[in-house]
DSSP file (Angstrom, degrees, kcal/mol; ACC not computed):
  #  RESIDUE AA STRUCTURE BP1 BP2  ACC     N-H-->O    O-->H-N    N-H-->O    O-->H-N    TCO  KAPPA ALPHA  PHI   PSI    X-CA   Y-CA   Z-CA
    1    1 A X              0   0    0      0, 0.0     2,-0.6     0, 0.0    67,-0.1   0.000 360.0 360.0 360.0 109.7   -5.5    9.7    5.2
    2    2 A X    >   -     0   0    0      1,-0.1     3,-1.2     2,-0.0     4,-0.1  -0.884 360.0-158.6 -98.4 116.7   -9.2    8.8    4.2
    3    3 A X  T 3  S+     0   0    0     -2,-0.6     3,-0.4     1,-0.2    -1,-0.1   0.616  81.1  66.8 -35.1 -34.8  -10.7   10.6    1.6
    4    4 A X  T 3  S+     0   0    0      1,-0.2    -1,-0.2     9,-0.0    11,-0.1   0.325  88.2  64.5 -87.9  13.6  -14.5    9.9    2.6
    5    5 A X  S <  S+     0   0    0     -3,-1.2    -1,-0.2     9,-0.1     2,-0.2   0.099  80.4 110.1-105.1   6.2  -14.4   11.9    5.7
    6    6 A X        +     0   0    0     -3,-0.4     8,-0.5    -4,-0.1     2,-0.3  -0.570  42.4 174.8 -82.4 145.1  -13.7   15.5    3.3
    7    7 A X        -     0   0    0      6,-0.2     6,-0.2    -2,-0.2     2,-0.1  -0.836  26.2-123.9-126.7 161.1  -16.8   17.9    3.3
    8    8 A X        -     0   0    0      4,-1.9     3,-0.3    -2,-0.3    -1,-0.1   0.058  47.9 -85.4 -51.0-173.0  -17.2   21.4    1.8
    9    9 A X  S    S+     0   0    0      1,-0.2    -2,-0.0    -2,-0.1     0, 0.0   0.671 132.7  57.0-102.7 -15.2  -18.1   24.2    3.8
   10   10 A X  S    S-     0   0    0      2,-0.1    -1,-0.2     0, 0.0     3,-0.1   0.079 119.2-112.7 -85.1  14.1  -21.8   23.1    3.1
   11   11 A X  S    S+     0   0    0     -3,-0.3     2,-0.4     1,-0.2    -2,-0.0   0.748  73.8 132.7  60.4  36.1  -20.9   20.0    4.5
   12   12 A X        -     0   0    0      1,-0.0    -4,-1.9     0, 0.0     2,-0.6  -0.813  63.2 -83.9-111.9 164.0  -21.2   17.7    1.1
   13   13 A X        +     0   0    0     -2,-0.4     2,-0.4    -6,-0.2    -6,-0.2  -0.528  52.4 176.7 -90.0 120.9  -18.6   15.3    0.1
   14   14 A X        +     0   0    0     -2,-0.6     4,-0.2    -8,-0.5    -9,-0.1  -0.726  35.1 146.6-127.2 127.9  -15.7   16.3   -1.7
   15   15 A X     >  +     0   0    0     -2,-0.4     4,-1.4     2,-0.1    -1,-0.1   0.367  59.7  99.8-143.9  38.5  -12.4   15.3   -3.2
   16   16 A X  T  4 S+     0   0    0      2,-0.2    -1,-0.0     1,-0.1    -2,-0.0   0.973  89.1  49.2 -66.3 -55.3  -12.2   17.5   -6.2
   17   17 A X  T >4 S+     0   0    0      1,-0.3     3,-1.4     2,-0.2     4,-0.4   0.891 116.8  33.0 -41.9 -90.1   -9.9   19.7   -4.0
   18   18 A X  G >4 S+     0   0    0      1,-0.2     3,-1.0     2,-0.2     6,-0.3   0.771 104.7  70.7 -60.6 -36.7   -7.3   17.4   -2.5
   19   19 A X  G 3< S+     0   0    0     -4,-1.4    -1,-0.2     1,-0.3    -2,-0.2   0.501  99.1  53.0 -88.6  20.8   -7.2   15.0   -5.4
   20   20 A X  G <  S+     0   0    0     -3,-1.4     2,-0.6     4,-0.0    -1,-0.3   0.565  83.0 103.7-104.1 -13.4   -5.3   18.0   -7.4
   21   21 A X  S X> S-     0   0    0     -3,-1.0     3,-1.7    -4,-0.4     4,-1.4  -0.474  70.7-148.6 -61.3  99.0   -2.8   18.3   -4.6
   22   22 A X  H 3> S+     0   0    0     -2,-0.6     4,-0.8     1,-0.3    -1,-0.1   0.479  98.6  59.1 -44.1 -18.8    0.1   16.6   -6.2
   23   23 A X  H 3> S+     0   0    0      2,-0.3     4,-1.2     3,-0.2    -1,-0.3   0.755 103.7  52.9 -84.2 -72.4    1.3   15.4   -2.9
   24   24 A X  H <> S+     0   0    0     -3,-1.7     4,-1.8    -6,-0.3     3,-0.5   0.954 111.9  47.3 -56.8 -67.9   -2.2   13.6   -2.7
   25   25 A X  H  X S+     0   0    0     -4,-1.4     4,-2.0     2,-0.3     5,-0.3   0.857 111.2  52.2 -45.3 -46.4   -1.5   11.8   -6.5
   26   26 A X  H  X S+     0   0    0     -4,-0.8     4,-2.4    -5,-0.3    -1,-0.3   0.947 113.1  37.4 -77.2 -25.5    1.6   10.9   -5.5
   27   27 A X  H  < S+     0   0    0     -4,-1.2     4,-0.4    -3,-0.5    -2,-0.3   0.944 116.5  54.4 -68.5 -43.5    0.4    9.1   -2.1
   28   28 A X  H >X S+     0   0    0     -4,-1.8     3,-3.3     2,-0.2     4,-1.8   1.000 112.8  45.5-111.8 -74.5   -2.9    7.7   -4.2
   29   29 A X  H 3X S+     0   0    0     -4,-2.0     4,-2.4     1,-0.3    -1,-0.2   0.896 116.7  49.1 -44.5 -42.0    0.1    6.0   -7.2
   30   30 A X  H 3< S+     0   0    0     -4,-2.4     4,-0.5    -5,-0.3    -1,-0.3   0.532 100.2  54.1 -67.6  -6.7    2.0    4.7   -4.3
   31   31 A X  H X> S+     0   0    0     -3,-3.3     4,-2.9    -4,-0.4     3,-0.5   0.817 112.7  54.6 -88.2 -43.7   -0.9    3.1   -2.5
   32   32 A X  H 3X S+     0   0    0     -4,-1.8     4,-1.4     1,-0.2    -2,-0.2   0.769 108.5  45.4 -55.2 -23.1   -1.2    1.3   -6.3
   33   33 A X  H 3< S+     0   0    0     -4,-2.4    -1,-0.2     2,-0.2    -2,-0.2   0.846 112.3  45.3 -81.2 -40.2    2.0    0.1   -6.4
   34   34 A X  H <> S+     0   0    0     -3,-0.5     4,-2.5    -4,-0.5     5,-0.4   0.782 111.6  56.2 -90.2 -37.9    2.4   -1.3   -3.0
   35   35 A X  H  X S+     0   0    0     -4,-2.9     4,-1.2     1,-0.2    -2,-0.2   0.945 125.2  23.9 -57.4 -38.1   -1.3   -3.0   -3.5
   36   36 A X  H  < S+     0   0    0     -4,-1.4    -2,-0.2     1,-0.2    -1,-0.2   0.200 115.8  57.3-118.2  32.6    0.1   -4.8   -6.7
   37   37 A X  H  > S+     0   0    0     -3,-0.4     4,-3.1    -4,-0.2    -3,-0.2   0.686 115.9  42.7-102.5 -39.9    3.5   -4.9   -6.2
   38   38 A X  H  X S+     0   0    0     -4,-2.5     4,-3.1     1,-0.3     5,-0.3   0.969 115.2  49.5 -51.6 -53.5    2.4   -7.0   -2.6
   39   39 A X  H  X S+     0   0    0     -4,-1.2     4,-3.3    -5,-0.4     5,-0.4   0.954 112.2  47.4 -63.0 -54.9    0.0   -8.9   -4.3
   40   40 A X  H  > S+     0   0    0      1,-0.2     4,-2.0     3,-0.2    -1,-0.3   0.942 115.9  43.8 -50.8 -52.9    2.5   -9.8   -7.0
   41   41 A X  H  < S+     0   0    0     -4,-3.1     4,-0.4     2,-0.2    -2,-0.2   0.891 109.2  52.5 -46.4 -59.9    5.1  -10.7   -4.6
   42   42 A X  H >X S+     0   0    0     -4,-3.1     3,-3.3     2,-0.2     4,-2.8   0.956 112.6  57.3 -37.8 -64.6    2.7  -12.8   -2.1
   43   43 A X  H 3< S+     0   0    0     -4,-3.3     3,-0.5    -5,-0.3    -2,-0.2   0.946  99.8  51.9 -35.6 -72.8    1.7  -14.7   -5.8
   44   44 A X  T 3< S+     0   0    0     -4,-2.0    -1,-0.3    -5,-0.4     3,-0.3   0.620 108.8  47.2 -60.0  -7.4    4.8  -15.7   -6.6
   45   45 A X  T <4 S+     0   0    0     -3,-3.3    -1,-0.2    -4,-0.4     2,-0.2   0.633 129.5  30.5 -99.1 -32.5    5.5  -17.4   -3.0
   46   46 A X    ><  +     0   0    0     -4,-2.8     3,-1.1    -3,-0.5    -1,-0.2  -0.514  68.6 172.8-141.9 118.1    2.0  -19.0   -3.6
   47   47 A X  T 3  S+     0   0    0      1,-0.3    -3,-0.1    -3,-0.3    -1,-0.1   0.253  70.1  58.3 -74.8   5.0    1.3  -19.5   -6.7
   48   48 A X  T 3  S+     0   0    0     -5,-0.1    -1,-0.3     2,-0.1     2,-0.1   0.351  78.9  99.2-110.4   5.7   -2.1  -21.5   -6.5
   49   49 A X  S <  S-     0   0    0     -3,-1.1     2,-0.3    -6,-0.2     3,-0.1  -0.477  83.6-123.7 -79.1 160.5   -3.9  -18.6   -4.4
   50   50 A X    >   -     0   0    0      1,-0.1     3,-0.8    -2,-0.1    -2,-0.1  -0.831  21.9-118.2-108.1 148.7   -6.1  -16.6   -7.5
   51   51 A X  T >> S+     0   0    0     -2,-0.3     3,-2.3     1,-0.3     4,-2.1   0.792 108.5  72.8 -73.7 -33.7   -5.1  -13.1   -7.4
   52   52 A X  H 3> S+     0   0    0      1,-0.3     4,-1.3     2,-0.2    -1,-0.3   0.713  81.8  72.4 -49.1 -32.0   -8.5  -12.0   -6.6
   53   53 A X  H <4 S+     0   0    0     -3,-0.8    -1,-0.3     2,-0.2    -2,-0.2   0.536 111.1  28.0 -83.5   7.3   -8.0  -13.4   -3.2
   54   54 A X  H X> S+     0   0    0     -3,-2.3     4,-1.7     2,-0.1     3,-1.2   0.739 112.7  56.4 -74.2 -47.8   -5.7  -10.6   -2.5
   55   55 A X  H 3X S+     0   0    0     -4,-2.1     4,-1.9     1,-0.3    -2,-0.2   0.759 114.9  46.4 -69.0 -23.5   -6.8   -8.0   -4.5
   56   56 A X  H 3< S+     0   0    0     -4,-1.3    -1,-0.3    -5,-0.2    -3,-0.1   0.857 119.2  41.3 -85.0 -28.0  -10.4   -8.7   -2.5
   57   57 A X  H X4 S+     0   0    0     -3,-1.2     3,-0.7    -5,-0.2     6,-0.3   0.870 119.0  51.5-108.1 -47.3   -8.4   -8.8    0.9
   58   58 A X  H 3< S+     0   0    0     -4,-1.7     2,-0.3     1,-0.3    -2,-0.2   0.623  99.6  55.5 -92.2 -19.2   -6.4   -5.8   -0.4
   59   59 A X  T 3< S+     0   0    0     -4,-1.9     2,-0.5    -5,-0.2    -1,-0.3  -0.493  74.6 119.1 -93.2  58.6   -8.9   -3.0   -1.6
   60   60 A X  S <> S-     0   0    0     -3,-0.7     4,-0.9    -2,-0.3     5,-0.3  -0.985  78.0-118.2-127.8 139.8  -10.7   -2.7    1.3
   61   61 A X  H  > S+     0   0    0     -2,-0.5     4,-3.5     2,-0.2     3,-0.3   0.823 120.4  46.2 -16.7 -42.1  -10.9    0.7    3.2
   62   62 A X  H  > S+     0   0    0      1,-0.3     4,-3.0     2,-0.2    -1,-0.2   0.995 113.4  49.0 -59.5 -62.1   -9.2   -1.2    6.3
   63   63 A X  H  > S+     0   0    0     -6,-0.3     4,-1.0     1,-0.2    -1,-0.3   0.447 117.2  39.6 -36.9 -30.1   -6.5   -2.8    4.0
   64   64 A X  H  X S+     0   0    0     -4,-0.9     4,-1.4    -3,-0.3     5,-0.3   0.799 109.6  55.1-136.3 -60.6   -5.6    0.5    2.2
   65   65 A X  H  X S+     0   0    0     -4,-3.5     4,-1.8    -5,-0.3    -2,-0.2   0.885 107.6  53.6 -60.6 -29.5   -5.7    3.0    5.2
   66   66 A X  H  X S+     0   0    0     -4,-3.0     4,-1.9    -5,-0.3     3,-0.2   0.968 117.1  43.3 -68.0 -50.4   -2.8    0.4    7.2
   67   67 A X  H  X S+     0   0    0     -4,-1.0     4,-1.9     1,-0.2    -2,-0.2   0.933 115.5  40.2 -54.6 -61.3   -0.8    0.8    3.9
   68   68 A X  H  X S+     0   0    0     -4,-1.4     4,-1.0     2,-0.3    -1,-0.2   0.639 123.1  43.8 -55.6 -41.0   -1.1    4.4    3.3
   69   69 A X  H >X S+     0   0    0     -4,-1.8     3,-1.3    -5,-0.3     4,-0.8   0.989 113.2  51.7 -94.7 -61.9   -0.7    5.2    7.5
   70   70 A X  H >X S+     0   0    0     -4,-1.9     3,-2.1     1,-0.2     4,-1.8   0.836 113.4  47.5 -47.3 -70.3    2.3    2.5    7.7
   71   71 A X  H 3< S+     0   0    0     -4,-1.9    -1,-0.2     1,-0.3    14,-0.2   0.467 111.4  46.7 -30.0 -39.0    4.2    4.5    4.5
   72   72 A X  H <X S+     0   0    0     -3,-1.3     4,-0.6    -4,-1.0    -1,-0.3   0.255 110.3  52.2 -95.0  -7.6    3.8    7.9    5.7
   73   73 A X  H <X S+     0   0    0     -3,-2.1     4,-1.0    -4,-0.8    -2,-0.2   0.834 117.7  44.5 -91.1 -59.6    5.2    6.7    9.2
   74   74 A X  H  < S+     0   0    0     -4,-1.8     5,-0.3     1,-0.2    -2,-0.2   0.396 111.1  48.7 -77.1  15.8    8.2    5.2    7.2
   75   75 A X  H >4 S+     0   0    0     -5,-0.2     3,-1.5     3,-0.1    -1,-0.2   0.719 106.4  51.8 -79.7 -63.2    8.8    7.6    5.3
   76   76 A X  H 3< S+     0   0    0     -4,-0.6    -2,-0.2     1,-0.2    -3,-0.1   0.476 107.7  64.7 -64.7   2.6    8.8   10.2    7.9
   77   77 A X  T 3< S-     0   0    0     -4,-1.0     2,-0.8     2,-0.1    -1,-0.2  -0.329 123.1 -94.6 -96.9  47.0   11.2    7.9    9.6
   78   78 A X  S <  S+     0   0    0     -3,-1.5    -3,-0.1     1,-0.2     3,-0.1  -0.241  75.7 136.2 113.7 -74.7   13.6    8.1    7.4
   79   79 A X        -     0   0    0     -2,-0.8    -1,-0.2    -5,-0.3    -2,-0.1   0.036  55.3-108.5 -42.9 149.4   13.2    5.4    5.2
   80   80 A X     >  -     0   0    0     -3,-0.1     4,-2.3     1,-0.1     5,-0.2  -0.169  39.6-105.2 -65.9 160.7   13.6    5.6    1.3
   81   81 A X  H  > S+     0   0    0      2,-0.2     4,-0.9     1,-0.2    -1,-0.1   0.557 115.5  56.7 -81.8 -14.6   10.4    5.3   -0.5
   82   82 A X  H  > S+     0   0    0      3,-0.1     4,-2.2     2,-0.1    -1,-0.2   0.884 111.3  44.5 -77.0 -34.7   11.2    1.5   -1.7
   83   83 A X  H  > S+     0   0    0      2,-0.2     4,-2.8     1,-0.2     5,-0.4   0.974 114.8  44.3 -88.2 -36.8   11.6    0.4    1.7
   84   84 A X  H  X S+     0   0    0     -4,-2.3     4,-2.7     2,-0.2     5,-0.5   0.967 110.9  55.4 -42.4 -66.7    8.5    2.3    3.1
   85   85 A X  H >X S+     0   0    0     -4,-0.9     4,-2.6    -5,-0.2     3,-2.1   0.817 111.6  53.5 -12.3 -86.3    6.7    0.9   -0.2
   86   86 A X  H 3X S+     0   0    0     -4,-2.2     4,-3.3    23,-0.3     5,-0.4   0.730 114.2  34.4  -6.5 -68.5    8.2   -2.6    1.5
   87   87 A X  H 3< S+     0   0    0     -4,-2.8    -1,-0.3     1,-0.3    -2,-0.2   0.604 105.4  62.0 -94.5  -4.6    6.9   -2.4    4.5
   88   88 A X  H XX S+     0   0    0     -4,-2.7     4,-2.4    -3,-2.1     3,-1.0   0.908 103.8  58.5 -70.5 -56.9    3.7   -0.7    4.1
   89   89 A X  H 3X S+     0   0    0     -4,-2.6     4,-2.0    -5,-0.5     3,-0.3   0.941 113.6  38.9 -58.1 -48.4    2.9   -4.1    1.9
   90   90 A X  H 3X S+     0   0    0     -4,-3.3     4,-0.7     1,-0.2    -1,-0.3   0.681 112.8  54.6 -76.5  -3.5    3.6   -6.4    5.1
   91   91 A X  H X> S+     0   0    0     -3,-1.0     4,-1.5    -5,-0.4     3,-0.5   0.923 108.0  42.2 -88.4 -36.1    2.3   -4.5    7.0
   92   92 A X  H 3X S+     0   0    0     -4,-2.4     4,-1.1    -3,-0.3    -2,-0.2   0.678 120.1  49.9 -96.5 -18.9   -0.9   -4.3    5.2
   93   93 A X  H 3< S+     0   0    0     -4,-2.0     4,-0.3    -5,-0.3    -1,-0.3   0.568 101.5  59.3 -70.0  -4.9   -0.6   -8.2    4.7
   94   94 A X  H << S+     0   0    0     -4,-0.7     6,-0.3    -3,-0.5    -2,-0.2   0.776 115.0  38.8-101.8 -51.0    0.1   -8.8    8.1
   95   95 A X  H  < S+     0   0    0     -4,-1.5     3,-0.4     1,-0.3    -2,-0.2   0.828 115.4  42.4 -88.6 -31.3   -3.2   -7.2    8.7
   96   96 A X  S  < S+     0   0    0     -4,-1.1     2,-0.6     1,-0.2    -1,-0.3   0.774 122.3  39.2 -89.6  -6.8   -5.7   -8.3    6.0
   97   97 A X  S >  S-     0   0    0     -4,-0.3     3,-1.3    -5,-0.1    -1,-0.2  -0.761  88.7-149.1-141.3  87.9   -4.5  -12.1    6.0
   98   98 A X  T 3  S+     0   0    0     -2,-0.6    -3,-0.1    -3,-0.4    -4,-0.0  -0.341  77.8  39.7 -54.8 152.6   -3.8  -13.1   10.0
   99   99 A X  T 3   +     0   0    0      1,-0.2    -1,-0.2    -5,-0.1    -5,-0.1   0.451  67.0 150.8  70.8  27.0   -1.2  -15.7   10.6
  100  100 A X    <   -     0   0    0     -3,-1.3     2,-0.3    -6,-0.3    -1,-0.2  -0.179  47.4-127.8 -37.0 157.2    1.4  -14.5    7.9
  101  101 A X     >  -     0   0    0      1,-0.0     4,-1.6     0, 0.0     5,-0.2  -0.851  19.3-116.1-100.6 139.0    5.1  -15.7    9.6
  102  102 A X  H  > S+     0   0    0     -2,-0.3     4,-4.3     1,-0.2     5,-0.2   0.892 114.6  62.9 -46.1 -35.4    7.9  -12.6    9.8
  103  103 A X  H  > S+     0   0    0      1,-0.2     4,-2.2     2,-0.2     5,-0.4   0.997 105.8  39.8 -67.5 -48.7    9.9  -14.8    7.5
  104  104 A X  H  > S+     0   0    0      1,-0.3     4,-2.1     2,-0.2    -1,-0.2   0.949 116.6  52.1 -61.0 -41.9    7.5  -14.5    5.1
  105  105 A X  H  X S+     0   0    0     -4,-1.6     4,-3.0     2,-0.2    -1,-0.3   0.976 104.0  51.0 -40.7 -67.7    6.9  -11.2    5.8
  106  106 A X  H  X S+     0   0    0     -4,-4.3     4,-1.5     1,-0.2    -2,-0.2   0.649 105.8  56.9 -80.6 -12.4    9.9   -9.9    5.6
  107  107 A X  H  X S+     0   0    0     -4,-2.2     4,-1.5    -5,-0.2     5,-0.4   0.919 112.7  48.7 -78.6 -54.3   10.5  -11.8    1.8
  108  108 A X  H  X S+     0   0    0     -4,-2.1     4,-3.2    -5,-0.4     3,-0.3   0.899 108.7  50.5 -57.9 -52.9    7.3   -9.8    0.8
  109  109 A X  H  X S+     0   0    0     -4,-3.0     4,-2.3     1,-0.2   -23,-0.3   0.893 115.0  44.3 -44.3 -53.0    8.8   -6.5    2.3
  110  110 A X  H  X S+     0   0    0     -4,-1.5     4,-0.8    -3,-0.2    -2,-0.2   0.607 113.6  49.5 -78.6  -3.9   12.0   -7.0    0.4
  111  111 A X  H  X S+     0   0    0     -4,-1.5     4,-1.3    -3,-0.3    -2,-0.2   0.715 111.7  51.1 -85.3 -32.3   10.2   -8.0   -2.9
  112  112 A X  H >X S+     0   0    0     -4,-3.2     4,-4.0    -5,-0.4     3,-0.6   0.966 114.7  41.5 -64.9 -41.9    8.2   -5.1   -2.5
  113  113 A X  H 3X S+     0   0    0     -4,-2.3     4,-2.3     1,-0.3    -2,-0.2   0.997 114.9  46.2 -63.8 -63.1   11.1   -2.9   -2.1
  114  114 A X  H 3X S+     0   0    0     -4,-0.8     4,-0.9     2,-0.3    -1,-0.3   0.483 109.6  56.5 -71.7  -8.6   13.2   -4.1   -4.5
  115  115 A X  H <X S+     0   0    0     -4,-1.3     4,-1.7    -3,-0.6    -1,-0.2   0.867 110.8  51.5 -34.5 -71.0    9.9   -4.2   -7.3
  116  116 A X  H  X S+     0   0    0     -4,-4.0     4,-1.4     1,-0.2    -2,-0.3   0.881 105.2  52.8 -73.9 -41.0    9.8   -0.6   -6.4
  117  117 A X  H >X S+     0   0    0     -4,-2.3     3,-2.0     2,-0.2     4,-0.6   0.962 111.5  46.0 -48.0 -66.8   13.6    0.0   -7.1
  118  118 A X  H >< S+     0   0    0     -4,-0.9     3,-5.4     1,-0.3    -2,-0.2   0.811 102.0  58.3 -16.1 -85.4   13.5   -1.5  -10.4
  119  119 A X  H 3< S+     0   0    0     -4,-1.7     3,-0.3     1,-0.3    -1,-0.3   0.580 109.3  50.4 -33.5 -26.0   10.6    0.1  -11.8
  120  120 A X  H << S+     0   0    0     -3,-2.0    -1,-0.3    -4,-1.4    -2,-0.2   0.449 102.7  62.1 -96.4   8.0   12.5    3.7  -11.0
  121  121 A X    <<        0   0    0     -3,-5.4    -2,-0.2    -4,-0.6    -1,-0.2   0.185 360.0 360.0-120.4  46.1   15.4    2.6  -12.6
  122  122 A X              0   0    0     -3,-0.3    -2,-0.2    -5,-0.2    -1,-0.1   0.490 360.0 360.0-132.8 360.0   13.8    2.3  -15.6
């Protein structure tokens, strides 16, 4: 879902509409959590990268529609909303920083997930 392709019926650009849709709010907190739960995760496996060189890699249109479209795929397959979380985050690291490894991947996926459990059982 991109937000900068919504018009009006006069064709100007709008998200006044859709960003009350609770639906929308809940997708738009869960795209923040996956951006800084990844980013957190990533850090802590290397810790001498500056977080800015994710967060730069990781707010970008591209970066943010591969999370958001990977979440809603795992979600509507099934998956619980940590492990979508999860895999939305590799997925969207996979793509904004080429030559990631699965293993490594897949520690990011389960850090993410397992972030995002915690934080709901508190």
């Amino acid at each position: 879902m991109t937000l900068s392709n919504l018009r009006t019926a006069d064709h100007q650009p709008t998200t006044s509409v859709i960003l009350a849709d609770p639906a929308v709010i809940e997708l738009a907190q869960m795209l923040d959590f996956i951006v800084y739960a990844t980013t957190d995760a990533i850090r802590a496996l290397m810790p001498g990268v500056p977080a800015a060189f994710f967060t730069d890699r990781f707010t970008t249109d591209y970066a943010l529609n591969v999370a958001v479209e990977a979440y809603e795929t795992n979600r509507a397959g099934g998956h619980a909303p940590g492990r979508a979380a999860g895999k939305a985050g590799a997925q969207m690291l996979s793509r904004a920083i080429v030559g990631m490894n699965d293993r490594l991947l897949n520690e990011i996926s389960h850090a993410v997930e397992a972030a995002h459990d915690a934080q709901r059982q508190h």
